[in-house]
C-alpha positions in Angstrom: 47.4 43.5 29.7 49.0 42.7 26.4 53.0 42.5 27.0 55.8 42.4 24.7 59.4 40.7 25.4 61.9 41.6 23.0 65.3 40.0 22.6 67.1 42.6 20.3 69.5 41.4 17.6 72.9 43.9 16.8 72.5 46.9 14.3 75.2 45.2 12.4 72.7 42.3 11.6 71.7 42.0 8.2 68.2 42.7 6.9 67.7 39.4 5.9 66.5 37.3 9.1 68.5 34.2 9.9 67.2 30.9 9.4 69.1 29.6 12.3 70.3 30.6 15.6 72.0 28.6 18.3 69.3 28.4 21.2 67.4 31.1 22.7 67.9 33.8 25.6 66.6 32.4 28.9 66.1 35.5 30.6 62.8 36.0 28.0 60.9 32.8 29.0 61.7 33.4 32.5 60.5 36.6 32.5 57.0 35.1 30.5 56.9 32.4 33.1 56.7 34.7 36.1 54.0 36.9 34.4 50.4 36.5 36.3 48.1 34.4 34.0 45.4 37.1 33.4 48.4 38.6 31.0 48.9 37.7 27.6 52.8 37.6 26.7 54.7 37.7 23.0 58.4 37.0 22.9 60.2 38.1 19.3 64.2 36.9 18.7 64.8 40.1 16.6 67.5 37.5 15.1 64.2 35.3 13.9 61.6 37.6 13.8 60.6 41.6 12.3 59.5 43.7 15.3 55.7 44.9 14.9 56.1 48.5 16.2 52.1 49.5 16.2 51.5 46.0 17.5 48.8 45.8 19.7 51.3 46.4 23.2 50.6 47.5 27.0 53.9 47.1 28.0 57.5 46.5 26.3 60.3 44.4 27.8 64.2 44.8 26.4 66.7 42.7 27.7 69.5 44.1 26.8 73.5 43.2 26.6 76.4 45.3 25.5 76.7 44.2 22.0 72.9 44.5 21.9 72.1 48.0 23.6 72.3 50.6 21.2 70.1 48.8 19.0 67.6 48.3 21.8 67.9 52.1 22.4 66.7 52.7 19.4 63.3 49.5 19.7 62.9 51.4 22.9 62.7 55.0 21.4 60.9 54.1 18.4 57.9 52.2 20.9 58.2 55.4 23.4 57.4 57.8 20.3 54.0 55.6 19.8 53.5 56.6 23.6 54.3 52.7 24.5 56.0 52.0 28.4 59.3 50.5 28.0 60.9 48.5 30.5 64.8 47.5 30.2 66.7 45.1 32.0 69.2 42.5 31.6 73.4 43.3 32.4 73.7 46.1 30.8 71.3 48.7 31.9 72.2 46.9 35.6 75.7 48.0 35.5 74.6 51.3 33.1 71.4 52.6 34.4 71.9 56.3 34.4 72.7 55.6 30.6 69.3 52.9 30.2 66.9 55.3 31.4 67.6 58.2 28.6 65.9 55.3 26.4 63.0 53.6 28.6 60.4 54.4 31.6 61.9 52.2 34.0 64.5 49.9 34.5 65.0 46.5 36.7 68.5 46.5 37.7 70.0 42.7 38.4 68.0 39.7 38.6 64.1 40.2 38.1 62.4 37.5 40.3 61.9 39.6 43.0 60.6 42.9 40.7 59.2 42.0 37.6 55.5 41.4 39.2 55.9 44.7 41.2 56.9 46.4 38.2 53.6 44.9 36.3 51.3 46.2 39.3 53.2 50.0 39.6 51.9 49.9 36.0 48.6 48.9 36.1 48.7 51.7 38.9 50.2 54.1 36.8 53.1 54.6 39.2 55.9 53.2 37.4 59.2 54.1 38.9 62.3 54.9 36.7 64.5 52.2 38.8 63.9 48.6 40.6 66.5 47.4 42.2 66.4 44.2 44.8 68.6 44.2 47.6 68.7 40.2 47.8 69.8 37.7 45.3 66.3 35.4 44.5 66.0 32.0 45.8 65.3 29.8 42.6 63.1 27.4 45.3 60.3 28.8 43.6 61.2 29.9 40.4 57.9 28.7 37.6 58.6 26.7 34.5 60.1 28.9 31.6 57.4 29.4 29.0 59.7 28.0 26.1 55.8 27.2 24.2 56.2 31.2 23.5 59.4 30.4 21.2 59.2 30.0 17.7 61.0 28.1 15.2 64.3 28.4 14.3 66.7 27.1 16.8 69.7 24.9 17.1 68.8 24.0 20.6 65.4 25.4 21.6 64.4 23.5 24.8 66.8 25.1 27.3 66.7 24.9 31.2 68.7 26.2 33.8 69.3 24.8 37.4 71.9 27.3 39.2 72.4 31.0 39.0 75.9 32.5 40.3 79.8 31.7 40.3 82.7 31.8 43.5 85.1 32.5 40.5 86.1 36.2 40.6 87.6 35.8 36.8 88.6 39.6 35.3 87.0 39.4 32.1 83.8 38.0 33.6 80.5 40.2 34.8 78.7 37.4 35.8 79.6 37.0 39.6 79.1 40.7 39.6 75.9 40.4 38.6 74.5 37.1 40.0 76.4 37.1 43.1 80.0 34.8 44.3 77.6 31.2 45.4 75.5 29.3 44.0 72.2 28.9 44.3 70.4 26.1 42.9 66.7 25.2 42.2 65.2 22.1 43.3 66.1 18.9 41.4 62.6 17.5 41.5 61.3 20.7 40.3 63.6 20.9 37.3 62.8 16.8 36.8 59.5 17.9 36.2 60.3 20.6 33.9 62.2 18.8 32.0 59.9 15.8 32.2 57.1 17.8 30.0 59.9 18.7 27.0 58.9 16.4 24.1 62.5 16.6 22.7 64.9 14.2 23.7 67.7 16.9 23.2 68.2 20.0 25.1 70.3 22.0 26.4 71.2 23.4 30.4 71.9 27.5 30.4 74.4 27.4 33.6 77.3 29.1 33.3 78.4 26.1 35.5 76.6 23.3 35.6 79.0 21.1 37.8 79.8 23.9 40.1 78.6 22.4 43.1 79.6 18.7 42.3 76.7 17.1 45.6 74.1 18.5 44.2 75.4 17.8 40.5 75.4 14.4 41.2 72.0 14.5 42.3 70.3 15.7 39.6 72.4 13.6 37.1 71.0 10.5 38.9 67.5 11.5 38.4 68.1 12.9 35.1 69.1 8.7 33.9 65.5 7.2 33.8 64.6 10.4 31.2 66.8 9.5 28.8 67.6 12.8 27.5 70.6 13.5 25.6 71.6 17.2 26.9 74.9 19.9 26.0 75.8 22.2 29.1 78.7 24.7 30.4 81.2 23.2 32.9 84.8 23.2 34.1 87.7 21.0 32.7 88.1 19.9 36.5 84.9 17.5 35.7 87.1 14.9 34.3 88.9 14.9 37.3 85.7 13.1 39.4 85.2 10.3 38.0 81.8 9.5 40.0 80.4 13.5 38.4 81.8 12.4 34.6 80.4 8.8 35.0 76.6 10.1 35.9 77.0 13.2 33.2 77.2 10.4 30.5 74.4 8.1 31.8 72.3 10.6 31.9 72.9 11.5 28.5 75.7 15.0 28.5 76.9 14.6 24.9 78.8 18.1 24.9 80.3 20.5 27.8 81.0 23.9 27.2 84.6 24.8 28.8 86.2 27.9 29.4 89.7 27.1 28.9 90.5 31.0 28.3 93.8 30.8 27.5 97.2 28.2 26.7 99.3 30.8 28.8 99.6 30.3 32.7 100.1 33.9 32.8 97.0 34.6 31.6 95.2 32.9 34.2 96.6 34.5 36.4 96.2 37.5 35.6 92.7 36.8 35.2 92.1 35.2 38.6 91.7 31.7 37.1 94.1 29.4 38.2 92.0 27.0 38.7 92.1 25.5 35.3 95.6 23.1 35.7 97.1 23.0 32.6 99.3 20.9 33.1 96.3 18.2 33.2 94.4 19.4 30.4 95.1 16.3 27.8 94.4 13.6 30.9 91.2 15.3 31.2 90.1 15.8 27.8 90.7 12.5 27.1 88.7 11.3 30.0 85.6 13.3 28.9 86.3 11.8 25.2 86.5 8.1 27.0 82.7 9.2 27.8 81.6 10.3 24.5 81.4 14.1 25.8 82.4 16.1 23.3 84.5 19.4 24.6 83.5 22.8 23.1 86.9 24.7 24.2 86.2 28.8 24.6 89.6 30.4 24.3 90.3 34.5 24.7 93.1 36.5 23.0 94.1 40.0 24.1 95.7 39.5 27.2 99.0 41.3 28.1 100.7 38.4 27.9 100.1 37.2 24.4 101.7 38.6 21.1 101.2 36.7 18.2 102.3 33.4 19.0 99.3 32.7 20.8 97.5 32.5 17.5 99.4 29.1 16.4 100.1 27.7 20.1 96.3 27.4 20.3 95.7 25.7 17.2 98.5 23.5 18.3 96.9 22.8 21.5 93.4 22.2 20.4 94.3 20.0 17.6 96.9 18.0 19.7 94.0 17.3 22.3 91.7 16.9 19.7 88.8 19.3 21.0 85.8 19.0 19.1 84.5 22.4 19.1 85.9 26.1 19.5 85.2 29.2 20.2 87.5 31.9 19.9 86.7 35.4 21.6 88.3 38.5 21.7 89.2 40.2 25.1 86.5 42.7 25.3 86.3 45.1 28.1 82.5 44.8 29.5 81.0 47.5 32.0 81.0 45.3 35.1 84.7 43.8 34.9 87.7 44.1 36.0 89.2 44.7 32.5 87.1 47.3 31.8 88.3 49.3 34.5 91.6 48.6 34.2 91.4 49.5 30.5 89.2 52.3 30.7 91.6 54.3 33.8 94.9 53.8 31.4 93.2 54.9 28.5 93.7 52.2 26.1 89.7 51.6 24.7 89.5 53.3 21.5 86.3 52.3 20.8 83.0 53.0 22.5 80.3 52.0 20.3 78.6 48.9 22.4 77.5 47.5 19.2 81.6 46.4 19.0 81.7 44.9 22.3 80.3 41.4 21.4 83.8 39.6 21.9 84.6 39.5 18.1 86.1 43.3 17.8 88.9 45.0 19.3 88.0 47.9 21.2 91.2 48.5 22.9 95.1 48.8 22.6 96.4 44.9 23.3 99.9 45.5 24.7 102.0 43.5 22.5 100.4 43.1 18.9 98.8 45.8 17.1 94.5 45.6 17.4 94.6 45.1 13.4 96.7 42.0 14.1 94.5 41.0 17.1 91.6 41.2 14.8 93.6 39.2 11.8 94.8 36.7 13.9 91.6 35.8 15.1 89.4 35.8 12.4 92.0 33.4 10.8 92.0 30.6 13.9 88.2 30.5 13.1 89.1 30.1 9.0 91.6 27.5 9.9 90.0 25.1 12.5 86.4 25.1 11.0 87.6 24.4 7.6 85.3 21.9 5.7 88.0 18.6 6.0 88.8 19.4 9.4 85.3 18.9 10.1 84.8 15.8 8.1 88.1 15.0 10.2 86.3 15.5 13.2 82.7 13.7 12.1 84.4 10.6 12.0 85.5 11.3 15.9 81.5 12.3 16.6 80.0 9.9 14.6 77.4 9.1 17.7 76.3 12.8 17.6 76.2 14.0 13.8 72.6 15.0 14.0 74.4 17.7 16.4 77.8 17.9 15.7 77.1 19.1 11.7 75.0 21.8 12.0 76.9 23.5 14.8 80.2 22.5 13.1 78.4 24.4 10.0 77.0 26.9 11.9 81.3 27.9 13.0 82.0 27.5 9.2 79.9 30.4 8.6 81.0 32.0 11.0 84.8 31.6 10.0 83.6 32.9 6.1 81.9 36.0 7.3 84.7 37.6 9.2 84.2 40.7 11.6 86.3 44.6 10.9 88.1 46.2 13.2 86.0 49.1 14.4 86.8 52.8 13.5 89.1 54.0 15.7 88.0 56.1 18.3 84.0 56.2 17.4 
């Protein structure tokens, strides 16, 4: 059986195929590394790569976000018309299935280790169901190698692993402990040691949403990540800094960046969301121990909140360029199916838009409480102009001069970004 994986792109997306992305989504190779081997398996980045609707195809596979799923609607329906199965999965159809299933033959709601090869045999049956739905989280104990041979060229960071699925954090804006459950579960160290062991690059990259949640078995595989000599980028918590055994090992064994979800300079905020556990009051001690061990910090910081008007704007630059983070992201509050916020949002009426294709965290979709959603929009499309100027980024090579093979093309990469600013949608489309 010939199967095609599809990671759609947006329909905003322009015509012209990128040259570069930032690193691919893991849920494909996964997906192509739990397929029996008598299958053949294609995965297209839509981003990367044109879509051959009268390929040669058994079976498709969407996986499918927010900002993604109208657009993979319409891959879906246009494959269905050439009487092709479709099969979507990924957060959205889980938290929207009724709405998935006007677009596909079946979908796999939540995680897919425990469906995906029940799916392929209903197929080959021809006894397909319309939903698949697990009633346990997987154990990753088992979980095969990702196929990241299937990838193409193209990417920032294309060798990509992950080693722990789920999150205790109950954070407002968040689906993902929703979706892949309040622990963590973790695969085996040796098992990702050998994974990792076969990747030619010496960079690459670790897909957890927290990679130093569970600091024991952190330190663990740190230790045997040393003799590898990798160097490697991740997501974590500020509160690393705070152990200095876990911040000592990340840097032997080669962490040159950590992802961190500051969220927001406001206490409030945090709050609010359910995440007091970033302190910061401590936030300069700790980002200057990660910069004592040559990590750089990429900080991802959310406006929107009812607590912020448009001083939040300047006290975040402030902040950032006080502490001297390296990197930024700046995101809008967007109220996902699955949250907290979205059903806060959606019962007092205050989303204006609901065209998916704006919920990708750079649109307002909703009335912010104490700015207007034009200034929302303005204020952050102009953080991104201001800190990814050209000389702030020469300002900032000289800090990352150990890194630069990294550091410029993702510092470019943001100055594109910051030159290409998004609209705010039509209201009430």
């Amino acid at each position: 059986m010939k199967i095609l994986l599809i990671a759609p792109e947006s329909k905003r997306a322009s015509k012209k195929k990128a040259i570069l992305v930032p690193f691919p989504q893991a849920s494909l190779t996964i997906i192509a590394g739990l397929t029996p081997k008598e299958h053949s398996v294609t995965i297209i980045d839509e981003r990367l790569h044109e879509i051959d609707y009268d390929g040669d195809y058994d079976l498709i596979g969407i996986t499918v976000m927010t900002a993604t799923s109208i657009h993979a609607y319409q891959i879906a329906d246009e494959f269905r018309k050439r009487n092709k199965k479709v099969v979507l999965g990924g957060i959205h159809p889980s938290f929207l299935p009724d709405e998935a299933i006007q677009h596909a033959d079946c979908v796999v709601i939540g995680e897919a280790e425990n469906l995906w090869k029940i799916v392929l045999d209903d197929f080959q049956k021809g006894q397909i169901k319309k939903f698949y739905k697990s009633e346990e989280l997987p154990c990753l104990t088992d979980l095969p190698p990702a196929r990241l041979d299937l990838l193409g060229k193209g990417y920032l960071l294309k060798n990509v692993f992950q080693t722990t699925r789920g999150c205790p954090h109950n954070c407002g804006f968040c689906s993902v402990s929703t979706f892949n459950g309040r622990r963590y579960r973790h695969r085996p160290v040796e098992k990702i040691i050998e994974e990792v062991s076969r990747c030619r690059s010496r960079m690459i990259g670790f897909l957890d949403d927290n990679i130093v949640g569970n600091p024991k078995y952190s330190k663990e595989l740190f230790r045997a990540l040393i003799p590898l000599k990798k160097k490697w980028v991740s997501q974590g918590t500020v509160k690393m800094a705070e152990d200095e055994e876990l911040i000592s090992l990340a840097q032997k064994c080669g962490c040159i960046s950590l992802f961190v979800g500051f969220e927001s300079v406001n206490e409030m905020n945090l709050e609010e969301m359910h995440k007091q556990f970033n302190p910061i009051e401590k936030y300069q001690k700790l980002i200057d121990n990660f910069h004592r061990h040559h990590i750089m910090v990429v900080g991802s910081f959310v406006f929107g909140f009812d607590n912020d008007d448009l001083s939040v704007f300047d006290d975040t630059l402030k902040f950032i360029e006080d502490t001297k983070i390296d990197f930024a992201t700046f995101n809008i509050l967007t109220p996902l199916p699955g949250t907290e916020v979205y059903e806060k949002f959606k019962n007092s009426d205050r989303i204006f838009s609901h065209d998916w294709t704006n919920y990708d965290f750079s649109h307002v979709v909703y009335q912010p409480a104490k700015m207007t959603p034009q200034e929302l929009q303005f204020g952050h499309n102009e953080l991104y102009r201001k800190f990814y100027t050209l000389p702030k980024i020469i300002k900032r090579a000289f800090w990352n001069w150990r890194y630069l093979g990294y550091f410029l093309p993702a510092s470019l990469y943001y100055n594109w970004v910051s030159r290409n600013p998004h609209q705010l949608p039509n209201l009430h489309d």
